[in-house]
C-alpha positions in Angstrom: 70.0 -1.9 29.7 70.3 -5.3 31.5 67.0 -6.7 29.5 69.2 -6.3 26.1 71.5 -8.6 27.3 69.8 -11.8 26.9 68.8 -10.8 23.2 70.1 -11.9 20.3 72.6 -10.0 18.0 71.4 -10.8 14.5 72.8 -9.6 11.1 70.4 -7.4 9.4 71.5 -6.3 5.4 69.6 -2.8 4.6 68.1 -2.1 1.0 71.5 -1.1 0.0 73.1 -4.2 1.0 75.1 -2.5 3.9 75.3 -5.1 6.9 75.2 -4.4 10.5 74.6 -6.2 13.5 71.7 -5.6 15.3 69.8 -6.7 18.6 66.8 -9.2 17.6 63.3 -8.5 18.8 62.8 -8.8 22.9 60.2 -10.6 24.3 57.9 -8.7 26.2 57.4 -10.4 29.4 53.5 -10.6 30.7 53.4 -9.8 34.0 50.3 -9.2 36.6 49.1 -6.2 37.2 49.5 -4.6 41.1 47.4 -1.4 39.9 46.4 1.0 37.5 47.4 4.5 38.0 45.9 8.3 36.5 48.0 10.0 33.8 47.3 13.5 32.1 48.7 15.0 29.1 52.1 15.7 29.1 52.8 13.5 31.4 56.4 11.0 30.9 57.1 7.4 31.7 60.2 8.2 33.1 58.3 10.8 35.6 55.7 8.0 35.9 57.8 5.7 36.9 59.9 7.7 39.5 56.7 8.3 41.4 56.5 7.1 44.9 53.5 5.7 44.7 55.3 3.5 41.2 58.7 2.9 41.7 59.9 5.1 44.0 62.8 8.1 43.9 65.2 6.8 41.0 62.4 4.5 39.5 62.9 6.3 35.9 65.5 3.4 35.3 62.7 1.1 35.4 60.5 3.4 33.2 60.9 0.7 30.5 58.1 -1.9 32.5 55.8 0.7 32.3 55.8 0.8 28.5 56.5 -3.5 28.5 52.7 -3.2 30.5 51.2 -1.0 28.1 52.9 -1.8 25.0 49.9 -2.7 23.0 47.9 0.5 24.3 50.9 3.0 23.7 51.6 1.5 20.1 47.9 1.2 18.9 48.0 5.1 20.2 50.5 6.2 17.8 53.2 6.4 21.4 51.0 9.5 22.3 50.6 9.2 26.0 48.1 12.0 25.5 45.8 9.9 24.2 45.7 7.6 27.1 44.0 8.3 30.7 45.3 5.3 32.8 48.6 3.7 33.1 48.4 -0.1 34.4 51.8 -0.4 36.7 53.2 -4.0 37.2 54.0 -5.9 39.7 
């Protein structure tokens, strides 16, 4: 959870005027591209990621750069994977 660190704690007051601290919004870096790899349904970032031809054995940890790379993709889809047939990896 290292990328949290640099971010912000901000008050936020709910509709009820309860008041908690909260982590701001995180930037989400742009990074190149190294490749684009196949997904099918019911497939996981975390699995993704942990590939060997991805991150490697104990690559889930970084599972969180795969959805930073296809952040726009994965939201616009509703965060169904299913829906999408290619994951671009970073570099």
């Amino acid at each position: 959870m290292a990328r949290f660190l640099r971010v912000d704690d901000i008050e936020f007051t709910d509709q009820n005027g309860k008041t908690m601290i909260i982590k701001d919004w995180r930037v989400i870096s742009q990074v190149a591209t190294a490749f684009q790899i196949d997904i099918k349904e019911g497939d996981l970032l975390d699995e993704v990621a942990s590939r060997e031809e991805v991150f490697g054995t104990f690559g889930e940890n970084r599972s969180y750069q795969l959805f930073d790379q296809n952040a726009v993709e994965i939201v616009e889809n509703g965060f169904d994977l299913s829906k999408l047939k290619k994951l671009r990896v970073p570099v």
